[in-house]
N, C-alpha and C positions, 0 to 999 in steps of 0.2 A: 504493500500500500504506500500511495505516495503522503508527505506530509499534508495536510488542510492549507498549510502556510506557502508550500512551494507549486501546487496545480497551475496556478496561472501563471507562473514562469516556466511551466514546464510543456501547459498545453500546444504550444506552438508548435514542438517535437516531437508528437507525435508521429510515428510513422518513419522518422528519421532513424538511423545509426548510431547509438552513443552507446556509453561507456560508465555502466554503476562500478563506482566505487567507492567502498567505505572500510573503516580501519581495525585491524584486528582486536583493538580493544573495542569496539560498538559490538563485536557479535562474540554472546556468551554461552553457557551451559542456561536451557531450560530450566529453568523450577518453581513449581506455582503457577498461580493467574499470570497471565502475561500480561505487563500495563500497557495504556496505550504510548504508543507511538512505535512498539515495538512488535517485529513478524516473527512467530515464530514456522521452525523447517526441521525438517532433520535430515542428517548427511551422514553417510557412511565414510570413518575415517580411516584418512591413508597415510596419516604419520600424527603421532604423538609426541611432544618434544618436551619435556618436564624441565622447567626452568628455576625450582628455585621454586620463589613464593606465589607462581604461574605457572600456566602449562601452554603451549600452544599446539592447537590442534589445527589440522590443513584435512581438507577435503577439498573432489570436485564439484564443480555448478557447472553443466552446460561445458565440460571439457576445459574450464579455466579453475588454475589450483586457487583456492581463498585459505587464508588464515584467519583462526579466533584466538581469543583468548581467553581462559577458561579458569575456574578455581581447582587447581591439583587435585581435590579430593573431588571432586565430580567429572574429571579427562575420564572419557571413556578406553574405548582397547580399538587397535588398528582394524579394521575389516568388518568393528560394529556399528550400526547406525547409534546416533548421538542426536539429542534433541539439544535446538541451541534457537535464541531469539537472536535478531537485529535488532536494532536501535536505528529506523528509517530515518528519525529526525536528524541523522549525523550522516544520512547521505548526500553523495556528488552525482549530479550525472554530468561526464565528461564529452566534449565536441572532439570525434577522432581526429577530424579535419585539421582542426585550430590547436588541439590539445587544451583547451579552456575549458573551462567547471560553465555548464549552464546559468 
């Protein structure tokens, strides 16, 4: 879902080429209601990388690898799906053309 705040700058682009991008700390481990502004998905993951007081977790979308960032004791296991929310209101959609943020 797009933000309430970002549709009319976005409307124009419909139907066009761009490029969502948003930051590994915006997408977390599921748990609970999910508030608004945030999508939850689940993805089956293909590396797990235990950081320390984080974890980072990479799966695919659509054959492009994304990284989250997770709390350690909820990083799932490589090969298992993982439920994880966005934080849409922290997203970009990027102009391939220009490389510009919408």
């Amino acid at each position: 879902p797009v933000p309430a705040a970002r549709e009319a700058r976005y409307r124009p682009r419909v139907g066009h080429e761009l490029i969502f991008g948003l930051r590994p700390e915006h997408i977390r481990e599921g748990r609970g209601d999910i508030p608004p502004g945030m999508a939850a998905f689940e993805a089956r993951l293909d590396v797990v990388e235990p950081m320390g007081m984080e974890t980072m977790v990479y799966f695919l979308v659509d054959g492009v690898e994304v990284c989250g960032r997770v709390d350690p004791a909820a990083a799932g296991t490589v090969g298992e799906p993982m439920r994880l929310v966005a934080d849409v209101n922290q997203m970009h959609l990027i102009d391939p053309r220009t490389e510009l943020v919408v």
